[in-house]
Structure formats: structure tokens, C-alpha cells
C-alpha positions in Angstrom: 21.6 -19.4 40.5 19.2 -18.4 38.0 18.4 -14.4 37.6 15.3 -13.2 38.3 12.8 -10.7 36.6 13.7 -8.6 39.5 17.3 -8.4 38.9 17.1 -8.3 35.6 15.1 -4.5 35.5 17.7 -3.7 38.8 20.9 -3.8 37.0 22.3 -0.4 36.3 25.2 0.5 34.4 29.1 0.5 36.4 32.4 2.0 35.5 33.2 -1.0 33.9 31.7 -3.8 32.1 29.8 -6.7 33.8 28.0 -9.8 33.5 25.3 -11.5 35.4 25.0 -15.2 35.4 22.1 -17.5 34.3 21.8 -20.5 33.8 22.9 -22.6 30.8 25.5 -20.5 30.0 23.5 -17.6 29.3 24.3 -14.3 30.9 23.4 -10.6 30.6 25.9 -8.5 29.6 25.6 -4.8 31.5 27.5 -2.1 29.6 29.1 1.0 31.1 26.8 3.3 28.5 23.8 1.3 30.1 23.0 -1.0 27.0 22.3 -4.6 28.5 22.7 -7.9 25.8 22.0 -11.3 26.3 24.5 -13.3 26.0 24.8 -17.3 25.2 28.9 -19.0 26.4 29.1 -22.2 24.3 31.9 -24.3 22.7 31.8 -25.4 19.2 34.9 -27.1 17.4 37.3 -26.8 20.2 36.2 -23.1 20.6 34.8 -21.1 22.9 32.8 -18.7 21.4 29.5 -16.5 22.7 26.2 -15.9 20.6 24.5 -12.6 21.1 20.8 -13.4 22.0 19.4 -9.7 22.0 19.0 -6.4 23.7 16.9 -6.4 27.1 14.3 -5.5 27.7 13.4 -5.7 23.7 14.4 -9.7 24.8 12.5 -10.7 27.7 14.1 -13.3 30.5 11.8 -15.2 29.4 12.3 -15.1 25.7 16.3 -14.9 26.3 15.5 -18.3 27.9 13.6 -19.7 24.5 16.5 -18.6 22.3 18.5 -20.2 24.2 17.3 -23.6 24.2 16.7 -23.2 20.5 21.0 -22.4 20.4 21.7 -25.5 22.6 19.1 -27.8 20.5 21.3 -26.3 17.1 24.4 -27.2 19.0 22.9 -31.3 19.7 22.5 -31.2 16.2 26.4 -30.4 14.8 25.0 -27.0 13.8 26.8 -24.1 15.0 23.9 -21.0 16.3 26.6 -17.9 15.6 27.1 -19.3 11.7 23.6 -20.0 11.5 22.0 -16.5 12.4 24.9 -14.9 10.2 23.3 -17.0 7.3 19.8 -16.3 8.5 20.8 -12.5 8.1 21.8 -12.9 4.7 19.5 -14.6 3.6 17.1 -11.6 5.0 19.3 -9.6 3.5 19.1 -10.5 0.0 15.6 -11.7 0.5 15.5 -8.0 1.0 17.4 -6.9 -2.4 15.6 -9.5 -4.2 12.2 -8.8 -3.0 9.7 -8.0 -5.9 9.4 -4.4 -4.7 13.1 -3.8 -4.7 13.4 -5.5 -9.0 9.9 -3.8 -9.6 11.7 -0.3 -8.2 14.7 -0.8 -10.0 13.3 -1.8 -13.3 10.4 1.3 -13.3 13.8 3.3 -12.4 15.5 1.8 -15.2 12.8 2.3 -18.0 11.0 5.2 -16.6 13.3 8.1 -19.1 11.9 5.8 -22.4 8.0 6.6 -21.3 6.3 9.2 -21.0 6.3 11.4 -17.4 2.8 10.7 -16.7 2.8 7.0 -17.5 5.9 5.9 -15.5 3.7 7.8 -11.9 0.6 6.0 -13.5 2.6 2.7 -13.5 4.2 3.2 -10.5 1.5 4.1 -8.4 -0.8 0.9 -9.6 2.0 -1.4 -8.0 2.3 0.4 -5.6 -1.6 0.5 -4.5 -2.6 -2.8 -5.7 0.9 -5.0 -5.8 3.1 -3.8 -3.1 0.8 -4.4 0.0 0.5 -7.7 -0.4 3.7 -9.4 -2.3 6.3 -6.9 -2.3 8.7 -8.3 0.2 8.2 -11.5 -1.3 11.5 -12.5 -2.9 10.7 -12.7 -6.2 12.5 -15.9 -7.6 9.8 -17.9 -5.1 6.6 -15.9 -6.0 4.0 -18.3 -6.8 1.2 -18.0 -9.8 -1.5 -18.2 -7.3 -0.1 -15.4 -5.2 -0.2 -12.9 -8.1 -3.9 -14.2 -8.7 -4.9 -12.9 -5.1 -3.3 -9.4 -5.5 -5.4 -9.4 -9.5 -8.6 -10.3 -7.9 -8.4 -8.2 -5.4 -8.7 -5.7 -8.0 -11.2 -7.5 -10.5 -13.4 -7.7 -7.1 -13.4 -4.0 -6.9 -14.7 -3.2 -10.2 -11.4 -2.5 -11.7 -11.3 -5.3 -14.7 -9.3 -3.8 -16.9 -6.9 -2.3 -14.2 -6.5 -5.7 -12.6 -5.4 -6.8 -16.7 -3.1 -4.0 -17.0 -1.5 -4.9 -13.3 -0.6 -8.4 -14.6 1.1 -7.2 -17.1 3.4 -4.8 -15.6 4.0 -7.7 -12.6 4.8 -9.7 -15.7 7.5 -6.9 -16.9 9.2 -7.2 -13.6 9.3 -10.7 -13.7 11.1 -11.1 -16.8 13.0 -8.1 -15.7 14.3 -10.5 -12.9 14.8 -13.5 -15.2 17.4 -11.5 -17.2 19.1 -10.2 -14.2 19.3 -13.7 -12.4 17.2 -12.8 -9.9 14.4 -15.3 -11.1 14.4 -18.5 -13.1 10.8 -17.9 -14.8 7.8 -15.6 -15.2 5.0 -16.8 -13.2 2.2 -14.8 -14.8 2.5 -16.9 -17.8 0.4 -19.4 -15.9 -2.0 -16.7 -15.4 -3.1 -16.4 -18.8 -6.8 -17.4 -18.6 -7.1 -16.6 -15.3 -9.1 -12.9 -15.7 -12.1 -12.6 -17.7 -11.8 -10.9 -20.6 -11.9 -6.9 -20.9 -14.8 -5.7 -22.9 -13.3 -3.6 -25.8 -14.2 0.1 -24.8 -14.3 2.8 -27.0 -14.5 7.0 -26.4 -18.4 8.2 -26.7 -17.7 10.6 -30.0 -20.3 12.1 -32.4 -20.3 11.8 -35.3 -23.2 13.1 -36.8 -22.8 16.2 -38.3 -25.6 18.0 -37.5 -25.0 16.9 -33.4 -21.1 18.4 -34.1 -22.5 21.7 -35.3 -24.1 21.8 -32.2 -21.2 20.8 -30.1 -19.1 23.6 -31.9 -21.7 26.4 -31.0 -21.9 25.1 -27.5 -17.8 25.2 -27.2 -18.1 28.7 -28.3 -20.0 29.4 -25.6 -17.9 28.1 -22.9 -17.8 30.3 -20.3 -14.5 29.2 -18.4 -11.3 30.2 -18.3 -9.0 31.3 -21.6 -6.5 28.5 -21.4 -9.4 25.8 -21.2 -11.7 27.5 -23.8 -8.8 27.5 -26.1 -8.2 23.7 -25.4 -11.7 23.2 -26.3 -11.9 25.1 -29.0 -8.4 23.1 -30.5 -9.4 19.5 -29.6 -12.3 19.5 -32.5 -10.0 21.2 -34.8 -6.7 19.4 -34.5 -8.4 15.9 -32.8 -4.7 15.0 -31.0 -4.8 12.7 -28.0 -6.0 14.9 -24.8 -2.8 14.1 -23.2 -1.0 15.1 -26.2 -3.0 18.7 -26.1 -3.2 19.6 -22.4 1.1 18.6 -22.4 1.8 21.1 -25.4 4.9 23.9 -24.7 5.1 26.9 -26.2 8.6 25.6 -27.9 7.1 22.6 -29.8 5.0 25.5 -31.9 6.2 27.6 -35.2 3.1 29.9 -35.5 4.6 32.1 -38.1 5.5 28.3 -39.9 1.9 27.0 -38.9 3.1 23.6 -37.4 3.3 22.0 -34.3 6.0 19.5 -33.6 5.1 17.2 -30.7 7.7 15.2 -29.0 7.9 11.3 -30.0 8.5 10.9 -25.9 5.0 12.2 -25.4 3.4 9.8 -28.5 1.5 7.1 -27.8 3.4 4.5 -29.0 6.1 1.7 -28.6 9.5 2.2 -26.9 10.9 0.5 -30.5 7.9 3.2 -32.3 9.9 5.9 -29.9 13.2 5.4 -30.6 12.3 5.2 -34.6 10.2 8.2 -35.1 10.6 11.4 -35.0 8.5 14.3 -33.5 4.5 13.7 -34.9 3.7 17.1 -37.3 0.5 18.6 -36.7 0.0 21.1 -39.4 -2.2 24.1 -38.3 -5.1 25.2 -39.7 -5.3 29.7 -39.5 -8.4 28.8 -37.3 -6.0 27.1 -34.7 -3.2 29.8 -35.0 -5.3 32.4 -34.3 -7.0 30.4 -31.2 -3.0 30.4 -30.0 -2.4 33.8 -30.8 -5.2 34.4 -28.6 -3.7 32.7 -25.9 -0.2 33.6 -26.1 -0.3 37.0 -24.1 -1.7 35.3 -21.0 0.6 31.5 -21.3 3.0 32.3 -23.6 5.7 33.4 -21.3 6.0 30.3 -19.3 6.2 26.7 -20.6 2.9 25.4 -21.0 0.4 26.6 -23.3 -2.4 25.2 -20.9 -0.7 25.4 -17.3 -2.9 24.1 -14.0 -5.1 26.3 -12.7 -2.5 26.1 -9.2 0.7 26.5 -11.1 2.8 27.0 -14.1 5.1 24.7 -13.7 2.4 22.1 -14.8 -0.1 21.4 -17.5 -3.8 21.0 -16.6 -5.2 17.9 -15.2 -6.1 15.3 -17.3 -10.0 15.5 -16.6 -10.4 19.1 -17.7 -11.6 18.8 -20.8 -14.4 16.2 -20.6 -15.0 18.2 -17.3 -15.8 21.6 -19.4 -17.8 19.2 -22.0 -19.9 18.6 -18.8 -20.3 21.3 -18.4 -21.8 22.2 -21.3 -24.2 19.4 -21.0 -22.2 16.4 -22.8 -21.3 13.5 -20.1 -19.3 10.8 -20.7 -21.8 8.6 -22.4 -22.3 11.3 -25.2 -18.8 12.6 -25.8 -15.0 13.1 -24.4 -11.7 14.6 -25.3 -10.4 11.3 -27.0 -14.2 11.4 -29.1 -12.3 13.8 -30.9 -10.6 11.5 -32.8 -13.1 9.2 -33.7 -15.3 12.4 -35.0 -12.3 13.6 -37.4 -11.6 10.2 -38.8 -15.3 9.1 -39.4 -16.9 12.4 -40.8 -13.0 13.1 -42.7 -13.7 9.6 -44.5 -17.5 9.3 -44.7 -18.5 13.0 -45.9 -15.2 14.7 -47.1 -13.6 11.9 -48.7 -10.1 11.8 -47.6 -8.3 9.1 -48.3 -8.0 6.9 -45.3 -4.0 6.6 -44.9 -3.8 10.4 -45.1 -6.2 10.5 -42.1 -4.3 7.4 -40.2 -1.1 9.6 -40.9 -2.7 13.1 -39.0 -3.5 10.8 -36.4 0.0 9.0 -36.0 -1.6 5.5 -36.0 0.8 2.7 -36.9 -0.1 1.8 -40.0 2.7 -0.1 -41.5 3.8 0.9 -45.2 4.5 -1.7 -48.3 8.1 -2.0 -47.2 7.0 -2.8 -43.5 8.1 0.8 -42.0 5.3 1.5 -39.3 5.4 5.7 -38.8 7.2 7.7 -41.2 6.5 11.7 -39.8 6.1 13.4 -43.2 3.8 10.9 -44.8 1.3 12.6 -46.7 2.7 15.5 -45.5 1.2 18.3 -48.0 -2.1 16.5 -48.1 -2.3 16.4 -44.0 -2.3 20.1 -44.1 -4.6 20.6 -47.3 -7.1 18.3 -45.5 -6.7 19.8 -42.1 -7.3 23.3 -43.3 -10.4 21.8 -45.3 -11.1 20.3 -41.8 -11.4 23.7 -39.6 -13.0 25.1 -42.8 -15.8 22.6 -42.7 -16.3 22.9 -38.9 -16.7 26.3 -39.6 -19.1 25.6 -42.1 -21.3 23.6 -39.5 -21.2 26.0 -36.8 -22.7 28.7 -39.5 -25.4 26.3 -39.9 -24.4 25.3 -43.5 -26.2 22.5 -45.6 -25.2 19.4 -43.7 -24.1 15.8 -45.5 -25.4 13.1 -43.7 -23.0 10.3 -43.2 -22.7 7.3 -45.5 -25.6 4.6 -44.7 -24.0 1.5 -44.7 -20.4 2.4 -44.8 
């Protein structure tokens, strides 16, 4: 006879193991710990052998019942049900390892020590944000081109263009990731090529008219914050390094006494190939910078960064503090930020003092290939970078004294 719901919920754990009958040759299996399995009896090859259903009451009578007739209809079809949820769990399994989360994990673990600290948590947390949710227990030999395009829009729909571009290309670095570890037999965001509109170029709000920088100096002396920001201030006109670059500086990548700082090709923007070629970049201090750092040294100088967080040593400030003090002082985002630095130094350094240009694109460690195809050499132009970047804190001097002022090129 055929259990009921009743009896089902009623039986209760004995000394010893027993089993209570269905129908079909299904049975519920009643442990002496109190666990309680569906069971299926069958015979398959000239064996008998038993396929374990589920647990109750995760597994219902009802849904034991289904599973059942689902074993039996395997069974009519020369298809054994044990063998076939063994493979169905494997396959699971390595759907699991496979899944484009799991390669995208491994290979951000894998390549993570060749970037920088902050890129590799940037990376990582745009897949998983915008990737993840939506395709990242997709095995990733079967994801489709037109699955990656819903996770991109969803981004592009957001407002977030150039994110959504920068998404398909890391989701493109896994995939080819997986190609060359067998997991995958092609990258699929080839196909999506086309498929974004096109990022407007952007570039950092700078001035880079002298007589608007003189005023921009005055107003930095005047900051009224904290000593470790006024000094980054104070050092981003003068030595016009990446923000990252400045706000990441230690204590050890600096010879005061030898006026240089060294910083870390791990922490330059540039290739992994650029990385692994060059050296640390040399930024030769003017005596207006060292004695901005001497300033500074009593209050930083005994832990590692020369501008810690506000909350802790242990880190550097947040990457929005400088364009936050520039606010601060009345310049938003439209009239200048920490990168605008750089544009400043290289258009007044070439249109008013007359540098020549590959002594410029040297200071600021842009890959400018040499006659013999060498892209970054670190002591190129070495002795005129540090004539022209004393010249440089000189001149801004100059400015902030209200000195004569030479108009930029017309034209050039």
C-alpha cells in the first residue's frame, strides 16, 4: 500500500535502521540518527541496485513520487538513473570550475602582482558589480556574444559608456585567458566589436594660461587644510606626476639630501611588457619641492606614506583629495584637476619656455619610442630634466610674484 503524507511526517527514528514501503519500488529509508531518504529499488543489467531520491522533508511525497517516474521513464529508455545523476553532478561540477567567475578569479589572481594594487581592486570590483550578477556561473566555453552584450548595456544604459568599453575588455582578457587554458575554444567579444558606441575622447580640464596659473598658485598657498594635503598641492604644479603616482609616494622612494625621487615602475602607468622593461621613473626635485618635503617630514616621515589617509597610516590618501581641495578653493572639475597638471607643465614648458619636447615627454614617462625602437629609457635627458624642472618651480615662482607674464604661442 502506498504511504501517506501522514506517515510520512509520523516516522520517528528506531534502534535500528528501517524502511517504509511505496509504491513502485520506492521506499523511505528511516535512519537510527533520525535522517529519512528516499529511496528508488530497481534492476539494471542483471543488478539490483537503489537510486537515492533525496532527503525528506527537503523531498516531498509528492516530489519523491515525480523523481521517480522520471527514474523509471530513464530505465524504459536503456538509460541507467544512478549513472546518469553521477554525470549530471559532474557536469555541475565542472560547470562549476569552469564557470566564467571561477577563470575570471583565477586569472585576476594570476596577473594581479604584475599591476598595480589599486588597479587589480578597480578591475576586480567592475566584474564583479557589472559581470558577475548576471553571467558568472555561466560556464564559459558556452557563453554567447549576445549574453556579454546584455551585461555591456546594462552598463551603457546607466550612463557608464566608457565603463561598459573598459568591461568588454577585461571579459575579453578572461576569455582568451580560458582559450589558452582549454577551458574555451574562442573569445566571444570579438563579435562584439561595433557593438558599443564609441567613447568620446576625454581629456583633464588644465590651465594653461599663465596668468590663470599664477592665480591658481596663490590660491594653493592659501589652502587652509591639512599639512599632508597642502603639501600634495603645493607638489602636483611643481613636479606634474600622475595623482596616483603622488598621493602613493613612500618616504623610501625619496633621496632629499640627492634631490630625486625614484618611483616604482609597478606603480607607472604603463604596459606589463613597459613594466617588466623599465626601471623606476626619476623625478628630479626642484629645492622648491625638497623643502615642501622637509616640511612635511616631522609629521609623515616616520611611517610609510608621505601623504597617509586621514583614518590611517597604513594607507595613502583617497584618490579624490586633491581635485577635492581644488574645490575647494573654487576650481571644479570643469576648470582644473590633479591630472590638469600635466597638461599645464607640458603646454606652458613647450609654448613659453621652450623646452624641447622629448625632454618634456621624458619628465613625464610617456612612451615615446627612440630611433632604435626602445620605448622608455629612465635616464633620458636626464641632466636636462632636472635643469628644466628647476627652471620649472623657478618660473612658477615667478608667476606667483606677479612677474611679467608671456602669453602662450597663438597658433601653435
Amino acid at each position: 500500500m502506498a504511504l501517506t503524507d501522514v506517515q510520512v511526517r509520523a516516522a520517528a527514528p528506531r534502534e535500528k535502521q528501517y524502511r517504509l514501503a511505496d509504491s513502485g519500488g520506492m521506499y523511505l529509508e528511516v535512519r537510527p540518527n533520525g535522517g529519512r531518504y528516499w529511496r528508488l529499488k530497481y534492476r539494471f543489467g542483471g543488478k539490483e541496485k537503489a537510486l537515492t531520491i533525496g532527503a525528506y522533508p527537503g523531498v516531498s511525497l509528492k516530489d519523491a513520487r515525480a523523481k521517480r517516474d522520471a527514474a523509471k521513464k530513464q530505465l524504459a529508455d536503456g538509460i541507467d538513473p544512478s549513472m546518469m545523476k553521477q554525470a549530471t553532478k559532474r557536469t555541475a561540477r565542472q560547470n562549476a570550475e569552469h564557470s566564467f567567475e571561477a577563470v575570471a578569479r583565477e586569472w585576476h589572481a594570476k596577473f594581479a602582482p604584475t599591476w598595480s594594487e589599486g588597479h587589480g581592486a578597480r578591475l576586480l570590483r567592475r566584474l564583479e558589480v557589472d559581470a558577475f550578477p548576471w553571467i558568472g556561473g555561466r560556464p564559459i566555453a558556452g557563453l554567447a556574444p549576445p549574453e556579454v552584450l546584455d551585461v555591456l548595456r546594462r552598463v551603457e544604459k546607466r550612463g557608464a559608456l566608457e565603463t561598459a568599453h573598459r568591461l568588454r575588455d577585461n571579459i575579453g582578457q578572461v576569455m582568451r585567458y580560458a582559450v589558452a587554458t582549454g577551458r574555451a575554444s574562442r573569445d566571444t567579444t570579438a563579435d562584439l566589436r561595433g557593438a558599443l558606441p564609441p567613447v568620446q575622447k576625454r581629456h583633464f580640464a588644465a590651465l594653461i594660461d599663465p596668468a590663470m596659473v599664477a592665480e591658481l598658485l596663490r590660491a594653493i598657498d592659501g589652502y587652509a587644510g591639512t599639512l599632508p594635503v597642502s603639501c600634495a598641492l603645493r607638489l602636483s604644479p611643481l613636479l606634474f606626476q600622475r595623482p596616483g603616482e603622488l598621493r602613493n609616494a613612500e618616504w623610501s622612494e625619496f633621496d632629499l639630501d640627492g634631490a630625486t625621487w625614484e618611483i616604482p615602475t609597478i606603480r607607472m602607468k604603463r604596459t606589463k611588457q613597459g613594466k617588466a622593461d623599465g626601471g623606476a621613473h626619476i623625478v628630479p626635485l626642484p629645492t622648491q619641492a625638497i623643502t615642501i618635503l622637509r616640511e612635511l617630514e616631522p609629521l609623515t616621515g616616520g611611517g610609510r606614506f608621505v601623504f597617509p589617509s586621514v583614518r590611517t597610516s597604513d594607507r595613502p590618501m583617497s584618490d579624490n583629495t586633491i581635485n577635492a581641495a581644488l574645490r575647494r578653493l573654487g576650481y571644479d572639475n570643469d576648470m582644473m584637476t590633479g591630472h590638469g597638471f600635466r597638461a599645464m607643465a607640458r603646454t606652458i614648458l613647450d609654448e613659453v619656455l621652450d623646452v624641447p619636447v622629448a625632454v618634456i615627454e621624458a619628465q613625464l614617462a610617456h612612451a615615446v619610442k627612440d630611433p632604435l625602437g626602445r620605448a622608455y629609457n629612465r635616464t633620458a635627458h636626464l641632466p636636462q630634466r632636472r635643469e628644466m624642472m628647476q627652471r620649472w618651480a623657478d618660473y612658477l615662482d615667478e608667476l606667483k610674484r606677479g612677474a611679467t607674464v608671456v602669453p602662450i604661442r597663438q597658433g601653435a
